[in-house]
Residue frames as a rotation matrix with the C-alpha (Angstrom) as fourth column:
UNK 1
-0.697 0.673 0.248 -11.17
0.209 -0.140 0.968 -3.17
0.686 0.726 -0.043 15.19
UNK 2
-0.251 0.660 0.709 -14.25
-0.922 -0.386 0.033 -1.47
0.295 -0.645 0.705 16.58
UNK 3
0.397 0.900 0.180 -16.40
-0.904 0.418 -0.094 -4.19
-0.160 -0.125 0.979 16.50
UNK 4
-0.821 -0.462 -0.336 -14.90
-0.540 0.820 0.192 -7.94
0.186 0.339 -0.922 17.18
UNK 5
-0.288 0.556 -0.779 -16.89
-0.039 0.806 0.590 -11.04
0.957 0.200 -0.210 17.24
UNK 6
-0.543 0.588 -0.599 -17.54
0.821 0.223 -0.525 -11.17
-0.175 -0.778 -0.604 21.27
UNK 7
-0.911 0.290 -0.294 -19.26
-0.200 -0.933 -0.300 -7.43
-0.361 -0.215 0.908 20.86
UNK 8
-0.612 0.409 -0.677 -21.32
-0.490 0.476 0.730 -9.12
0.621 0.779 -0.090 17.99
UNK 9
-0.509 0.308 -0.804 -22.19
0.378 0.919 0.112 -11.74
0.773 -0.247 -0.585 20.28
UNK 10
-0.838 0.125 -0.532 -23.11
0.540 0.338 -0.771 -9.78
0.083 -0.933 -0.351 22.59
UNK 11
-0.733 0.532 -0.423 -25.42
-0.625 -0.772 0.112 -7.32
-0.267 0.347 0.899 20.86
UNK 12
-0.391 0.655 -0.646 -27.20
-0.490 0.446 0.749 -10.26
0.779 0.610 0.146 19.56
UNK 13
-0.561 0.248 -0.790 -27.75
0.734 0.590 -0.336 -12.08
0.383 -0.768 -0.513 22.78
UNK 14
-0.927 0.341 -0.157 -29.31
-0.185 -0.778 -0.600 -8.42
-0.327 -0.527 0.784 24.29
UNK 15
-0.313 0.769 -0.557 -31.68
-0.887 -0.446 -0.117 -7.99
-0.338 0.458 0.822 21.18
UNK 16
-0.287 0.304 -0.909 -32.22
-0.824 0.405 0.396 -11.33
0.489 0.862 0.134 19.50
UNK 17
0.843 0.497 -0.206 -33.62
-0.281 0.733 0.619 -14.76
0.458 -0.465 0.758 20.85
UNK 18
0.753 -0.638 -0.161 -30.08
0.538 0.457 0.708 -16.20
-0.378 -0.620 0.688 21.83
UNK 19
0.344 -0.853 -0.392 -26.62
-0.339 -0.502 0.796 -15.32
-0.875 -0.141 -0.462 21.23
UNK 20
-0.627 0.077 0.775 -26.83
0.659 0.583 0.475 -17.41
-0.415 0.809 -0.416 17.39
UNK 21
0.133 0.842 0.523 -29.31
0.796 0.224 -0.563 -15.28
-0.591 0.491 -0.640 16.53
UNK 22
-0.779 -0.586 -0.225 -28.16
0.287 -0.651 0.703 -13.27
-0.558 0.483 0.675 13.74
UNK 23
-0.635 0.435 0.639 -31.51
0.673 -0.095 0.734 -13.12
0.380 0.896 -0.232 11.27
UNK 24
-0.215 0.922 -0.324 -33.66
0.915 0.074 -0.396 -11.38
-0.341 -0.381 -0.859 13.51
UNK 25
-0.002 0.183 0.983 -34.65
0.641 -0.755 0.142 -8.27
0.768 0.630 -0.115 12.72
UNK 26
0.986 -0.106 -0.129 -34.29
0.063 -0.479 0.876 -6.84
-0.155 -0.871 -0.466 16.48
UNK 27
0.716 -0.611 -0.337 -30.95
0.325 -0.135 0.936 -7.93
-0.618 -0.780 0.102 16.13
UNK 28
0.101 -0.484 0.869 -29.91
0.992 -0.014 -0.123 -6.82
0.072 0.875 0.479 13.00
UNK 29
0.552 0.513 0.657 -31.38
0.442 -0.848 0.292 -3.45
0.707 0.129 -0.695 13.96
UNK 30
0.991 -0.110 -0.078 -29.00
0.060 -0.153 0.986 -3.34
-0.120 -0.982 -0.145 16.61
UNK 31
-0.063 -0.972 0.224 -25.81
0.632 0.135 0.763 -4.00
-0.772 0.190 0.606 15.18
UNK 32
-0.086 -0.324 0.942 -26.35
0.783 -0.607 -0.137 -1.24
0.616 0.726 0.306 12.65
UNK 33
0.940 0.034 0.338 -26.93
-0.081 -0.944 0.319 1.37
0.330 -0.327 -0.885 15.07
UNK 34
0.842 -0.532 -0.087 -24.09
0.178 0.122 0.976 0.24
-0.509 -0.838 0.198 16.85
UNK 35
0.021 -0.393 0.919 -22.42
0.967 0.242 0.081 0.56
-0.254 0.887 0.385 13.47
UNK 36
0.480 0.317 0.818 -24.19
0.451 -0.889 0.079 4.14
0.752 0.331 -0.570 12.60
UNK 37
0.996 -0.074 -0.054 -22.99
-0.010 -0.677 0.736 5.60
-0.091 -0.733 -0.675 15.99
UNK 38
0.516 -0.810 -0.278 -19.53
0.614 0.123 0.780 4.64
-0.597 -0.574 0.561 15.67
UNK 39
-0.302 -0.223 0.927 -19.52
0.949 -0.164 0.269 6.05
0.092 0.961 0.261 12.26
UNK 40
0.643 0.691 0.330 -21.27
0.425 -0.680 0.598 9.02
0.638 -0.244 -0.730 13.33
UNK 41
0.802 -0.510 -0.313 -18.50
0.204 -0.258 0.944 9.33
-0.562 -0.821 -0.103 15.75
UNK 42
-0.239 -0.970 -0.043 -15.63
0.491 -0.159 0.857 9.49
-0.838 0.184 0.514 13.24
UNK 43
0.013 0.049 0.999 -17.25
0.940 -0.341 0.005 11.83
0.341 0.939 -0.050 10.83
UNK 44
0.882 0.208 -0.422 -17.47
0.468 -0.484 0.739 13.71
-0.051 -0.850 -0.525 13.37
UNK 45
0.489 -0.790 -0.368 -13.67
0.399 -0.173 0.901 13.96
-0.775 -0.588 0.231 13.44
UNK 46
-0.759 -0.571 0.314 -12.87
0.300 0.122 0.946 13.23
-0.578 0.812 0.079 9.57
UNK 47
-0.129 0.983 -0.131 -15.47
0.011 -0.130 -0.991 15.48
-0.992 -0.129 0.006 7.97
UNK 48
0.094 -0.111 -0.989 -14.17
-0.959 -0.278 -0.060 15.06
-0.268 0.954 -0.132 4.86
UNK 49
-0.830 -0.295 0.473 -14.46
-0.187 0.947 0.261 11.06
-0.525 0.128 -0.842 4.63
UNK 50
-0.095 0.901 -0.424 -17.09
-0.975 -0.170 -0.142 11.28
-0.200 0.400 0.895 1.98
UNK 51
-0.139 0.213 -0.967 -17.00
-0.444 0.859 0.253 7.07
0.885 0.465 -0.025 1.25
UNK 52
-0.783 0.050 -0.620 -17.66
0.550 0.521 -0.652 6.54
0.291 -0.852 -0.435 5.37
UNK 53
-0.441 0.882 -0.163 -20.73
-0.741 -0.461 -0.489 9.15
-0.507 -0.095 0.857 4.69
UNK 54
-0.424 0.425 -0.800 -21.42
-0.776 0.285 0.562 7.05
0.467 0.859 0.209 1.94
UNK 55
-0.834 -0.423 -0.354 -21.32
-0.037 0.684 -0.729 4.07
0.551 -0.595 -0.586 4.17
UNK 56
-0.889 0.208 -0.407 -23.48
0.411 -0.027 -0.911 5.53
-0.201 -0.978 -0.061 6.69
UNK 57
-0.268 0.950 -0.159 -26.53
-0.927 -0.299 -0.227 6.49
-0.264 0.086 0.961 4.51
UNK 58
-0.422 0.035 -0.906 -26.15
-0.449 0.860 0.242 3.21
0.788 0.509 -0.347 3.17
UNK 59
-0.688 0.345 -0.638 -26.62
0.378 0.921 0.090 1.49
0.619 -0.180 -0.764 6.68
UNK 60
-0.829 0.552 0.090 -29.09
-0.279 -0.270 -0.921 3.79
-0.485 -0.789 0.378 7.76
UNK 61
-0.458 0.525 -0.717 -31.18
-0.844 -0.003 0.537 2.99
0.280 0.851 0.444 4.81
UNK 62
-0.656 0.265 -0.706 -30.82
-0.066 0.912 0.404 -0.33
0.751 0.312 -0.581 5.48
UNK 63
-0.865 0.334 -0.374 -32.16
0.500 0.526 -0.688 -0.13
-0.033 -0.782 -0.622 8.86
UNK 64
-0.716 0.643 -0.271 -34.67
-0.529 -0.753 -0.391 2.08
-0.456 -0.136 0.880 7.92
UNK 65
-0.349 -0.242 -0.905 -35.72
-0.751 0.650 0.115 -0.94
0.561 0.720 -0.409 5.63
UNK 66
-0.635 -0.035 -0.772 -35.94
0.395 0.844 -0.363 -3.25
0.664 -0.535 -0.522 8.62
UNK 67
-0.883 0.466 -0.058 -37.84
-0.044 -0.205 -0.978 -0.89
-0.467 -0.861 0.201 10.61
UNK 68
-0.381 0.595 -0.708 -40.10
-0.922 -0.303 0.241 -0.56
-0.071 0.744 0.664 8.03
UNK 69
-0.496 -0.121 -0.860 -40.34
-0.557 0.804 0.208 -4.17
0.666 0.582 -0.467 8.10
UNK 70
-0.865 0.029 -0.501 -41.18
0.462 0.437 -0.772 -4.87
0.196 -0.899 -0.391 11.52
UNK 71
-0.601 0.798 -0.040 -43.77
-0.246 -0.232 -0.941 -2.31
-0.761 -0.556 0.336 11.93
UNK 72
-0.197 0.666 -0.720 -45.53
-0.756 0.364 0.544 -4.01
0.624 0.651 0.432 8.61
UNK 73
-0.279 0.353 -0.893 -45.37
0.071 0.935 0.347 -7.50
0.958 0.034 -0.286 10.22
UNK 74
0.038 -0.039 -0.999 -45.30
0.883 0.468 0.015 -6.79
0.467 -0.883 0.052 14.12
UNK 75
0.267 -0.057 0.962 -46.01
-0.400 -0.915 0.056 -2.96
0.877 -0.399 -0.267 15.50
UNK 76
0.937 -0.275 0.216 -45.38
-0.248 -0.088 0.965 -4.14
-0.247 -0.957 -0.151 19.50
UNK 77
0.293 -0.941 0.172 -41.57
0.908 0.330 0.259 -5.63
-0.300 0.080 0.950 18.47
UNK 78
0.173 -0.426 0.888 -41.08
0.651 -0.627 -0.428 -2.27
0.739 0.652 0.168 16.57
UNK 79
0.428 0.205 0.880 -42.12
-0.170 -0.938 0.302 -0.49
0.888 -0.279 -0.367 19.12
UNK 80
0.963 -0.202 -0.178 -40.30
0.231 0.282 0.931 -2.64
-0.138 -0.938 0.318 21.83
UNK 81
0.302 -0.945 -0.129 -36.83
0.845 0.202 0.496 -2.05
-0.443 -0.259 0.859 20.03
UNK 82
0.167 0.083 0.982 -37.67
0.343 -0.939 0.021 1.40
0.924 0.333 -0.186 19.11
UNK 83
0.930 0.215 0.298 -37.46
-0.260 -0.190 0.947 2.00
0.260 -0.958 -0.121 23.12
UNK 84
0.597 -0.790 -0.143 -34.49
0.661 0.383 0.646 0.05
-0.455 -0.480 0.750 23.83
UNK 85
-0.219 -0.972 0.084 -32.28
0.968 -0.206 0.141 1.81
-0.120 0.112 0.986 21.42
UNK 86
-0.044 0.231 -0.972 -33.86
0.276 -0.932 -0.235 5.17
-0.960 -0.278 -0.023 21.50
UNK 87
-0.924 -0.147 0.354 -34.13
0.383 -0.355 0.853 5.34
0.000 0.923 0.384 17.84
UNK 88
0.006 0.839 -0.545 -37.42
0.038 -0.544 -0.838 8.31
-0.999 -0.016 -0.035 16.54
UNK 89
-0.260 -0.127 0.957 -38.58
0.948 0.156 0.279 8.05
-0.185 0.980 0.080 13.24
């Protein structure tokens, strides 16, 4: 599988307060791109996988959702993990 449990761990330890933190919203925002890109990478191949498109508006939504969140409660966090992962709205 793409994505085991140390990758996890470590995506959350980069973006999130410790390596436990799963709720943040930095690090949630992280593990879907990391999600969106890999997907993004095999539609790429399989352009006819129309339920892994589905998929992938789904978890851009979501993060779109969370960003949307962050720059309501906290514009310098948005704008710190808008930088790190290179995401442009």
């Amino acid at each position: 599988m793409y994505l085991d449990s140390a990758k996890k761990q470590e995506i959350f330890e980069k973006y999130g307060k410790s390596n436990t933190d799963t709720g943040s919203p930095e690090s949630q925002i992280a593990l879907f791109s990391y999600r969106i890109s890999h997907l993004t990478e095999h539609l790429k191949s399989n352009h006819k996988d129309y339920s892994t498109e589905r998929s992938l508006k789904m978890l851009v939504g979501k993060r779109r959702r969370l960003l949307d969140y962050l720059i309501k409660t906290d514009i310098e966090r948005y704008r710190v993990i808008i930088k790190e992962l290179g995401i442009r709205k």
